[in-house]
C-alpha positions, 0 to 999 in steps of 0.5 A, a space after each residue: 500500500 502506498 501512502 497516498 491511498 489513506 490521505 485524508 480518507 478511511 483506509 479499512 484495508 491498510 498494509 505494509 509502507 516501505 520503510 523511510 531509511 536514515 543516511 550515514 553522516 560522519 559528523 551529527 547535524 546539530 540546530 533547533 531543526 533537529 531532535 535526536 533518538 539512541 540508535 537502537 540496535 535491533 530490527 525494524 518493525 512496523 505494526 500494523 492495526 487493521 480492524 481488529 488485528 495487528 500484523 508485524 512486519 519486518 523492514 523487507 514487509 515479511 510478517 512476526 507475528 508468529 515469532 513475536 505474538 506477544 509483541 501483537 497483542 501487547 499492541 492490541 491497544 492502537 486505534 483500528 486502522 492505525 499503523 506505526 514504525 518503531 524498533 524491536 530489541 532484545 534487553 540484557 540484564 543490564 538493560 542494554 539492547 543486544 543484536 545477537 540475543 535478539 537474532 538469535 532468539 533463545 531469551 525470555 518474552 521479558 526480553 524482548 521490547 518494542 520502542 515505536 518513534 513513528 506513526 504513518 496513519 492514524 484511524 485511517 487518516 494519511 499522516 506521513 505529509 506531516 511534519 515529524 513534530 505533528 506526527 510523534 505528539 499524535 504517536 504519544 497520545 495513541 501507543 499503549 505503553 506496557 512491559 513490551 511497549 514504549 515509547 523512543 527517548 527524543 532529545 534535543 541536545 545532541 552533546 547530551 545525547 552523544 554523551 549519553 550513548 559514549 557512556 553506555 556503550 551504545 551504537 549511535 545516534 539517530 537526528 531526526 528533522 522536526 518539520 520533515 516529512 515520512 517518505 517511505 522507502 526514501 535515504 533523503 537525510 531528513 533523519 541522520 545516522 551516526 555511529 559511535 564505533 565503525 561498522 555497518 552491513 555489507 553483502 556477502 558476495 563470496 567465500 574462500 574454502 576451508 575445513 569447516 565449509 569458508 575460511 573467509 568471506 568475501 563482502 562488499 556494498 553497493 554503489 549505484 546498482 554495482 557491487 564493490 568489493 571491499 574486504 575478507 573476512 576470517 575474524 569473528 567466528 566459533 565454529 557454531 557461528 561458522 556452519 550457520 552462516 556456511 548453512 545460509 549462504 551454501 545454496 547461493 553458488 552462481 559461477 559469476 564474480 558479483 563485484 565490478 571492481 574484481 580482479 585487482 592489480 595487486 594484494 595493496 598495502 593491508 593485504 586485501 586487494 584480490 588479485 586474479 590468481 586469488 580470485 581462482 581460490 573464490 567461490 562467488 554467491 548470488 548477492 542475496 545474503 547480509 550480514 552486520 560487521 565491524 572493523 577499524 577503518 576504511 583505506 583509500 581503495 574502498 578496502 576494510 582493516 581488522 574487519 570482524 564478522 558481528 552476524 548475519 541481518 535477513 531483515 536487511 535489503 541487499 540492494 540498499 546496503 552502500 558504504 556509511 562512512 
């Protein structure tokens, strides 16, 4: 459904709106302009209540409810025909979110919290034409906050903010424009990114052999519609996590290279570059699997350093992974 079918009209069969995206910045904007959320380290959901029901949905518009039923009916609280973004989480004991936990799901329900920052379409009425400071006081007024639900923290101090995330070994921090406007699907940097520690998600698009199914696997990001090549990566995996990954990706053996900018002249300075002779030792993958990971700093060649493998991300769009930093 686009958001133009519910304008200013009851909407009885509402759906899924493709998610607004967040561009990377290096540095964080600051002014009256902006306010500024945690950059929370979950999955996106959005919650849609048609008549009676609630249905969650991934970024990619694929359903949870049958993996977060509590989740559902903790939302059964909103308006019929309302639909709302947020973030699902998984919370360690300390009260930290926790990606792994949450992906690889084996905690408690009281783990497991949604933090809603947006609203879409309130009781059938479009709402993404608004300004975002319209739009959160219409969300504060309509989301049943309970033990799964709250609402995002929004400050508009962004030293504080910053502060605040660097104390708590948080991930980012997310500025938002107040008078912008929901453009679904669209990276305009009407809301901002910027991460505390490098790292981000990239495409696997390849892997060398090994004993246990790869030894490293070979990643890049999307430039455009080519996929650039940009490192290997052997650090970050038990054997456990190995053969899940091996377990995901093995099915996607194509013959071709995915990445434009392969071969290379020359193994570089830091060791990545692949020439034509290492890439005889690659097997190539359809560019369909992602996955999160970090690493020290990019080089001049679009390479990575001391890249570590953090997980894999289904909930993430291969075509919309681009370099962030």
């Amino acid at each position: 459904m686009s958001a133009a079918t519910t304008n200013k009209q009851d909407a009885p069969n509402i759906g899924f709106i493709e998610s607004m995206e967040c561009l990377a910045v290096p540095v964080i904007p600051e002014g009256p302009e902006w306010t500024y959320e945690i950059k929370l380290d979950g999955f996106r959901l959005e919650a849609v209540k048609d008549g009676s029901e609630t249905t969650l949905f991934s970024r990619r518009g694929n359903m949870l409810n049958q993996k977060f039923p509590y989740i559902a009916a903790a939302l059964k609280g909103l308006p019929k025909n309302t639909i709302i973004d947020g973030e699902l989480v998984a919370l360690d004991d300390e009260g930290r979110t926790d990606f792994n936990l949450l992906q690889n799901f084996r905690s408690a329900e009281s783990q497991i919290h949604y933090y809603a920052f947006d609203i879409l379409v309130s009781k059938g009425k479009d709402l993404t034409h608004l300004p975002l400071a319209e739009r959160r006081a219409i969300l504060e007024k309509i989301v049943p906050v309970n033990d799964h639900i709250s609402l995002s923290v929004v400050q508009t101090d962004s030293r504080a903010m910053l502060s605040f995330v660097r104390q708590h070994g948080l991930e980012g921090v997310v500025a938002k424009r107040v008078d912008g406007i929901y453009q679904p699907g669209k990276r305009t940097g009407l809301w901002a990114k910027h991460r505390i520690n490098l790292g981000q998600e990239f495409v696997i698009g390849g892997y060398t052999k090994g004993t246990q199914g790869f030894d490293a696997l070979i990643i890049g990001f999307y430039r455009g519609k080519e996929l650039i090549y940009a490192a290997r990566v052997r650090a970050g995996f038990v054997p456990a996590t190995r053969r899940e990954v091996f377990a995901q990706i093995k099915d996607l053996k194509t013959e071709r290279c995915p990445f434009v900018n392969l071969p290379e002249t020359g193994a570089g300075r830091w060791g990545q570059g692949l020439t034509a002779d290492k890439m005889k030792e690659c097997v190539w993958l359809r560019p369909e699997a992602v996955g999160r990971f970090d690493f020290l700093e990019w080089t001049g060649a679009d390479h990575l350093r001391h890249t570590k493998f953090v997980t894999l991300r289904d909930d993430k769009d291969p075509q919309k992974v681009v370099r962030e930093s």
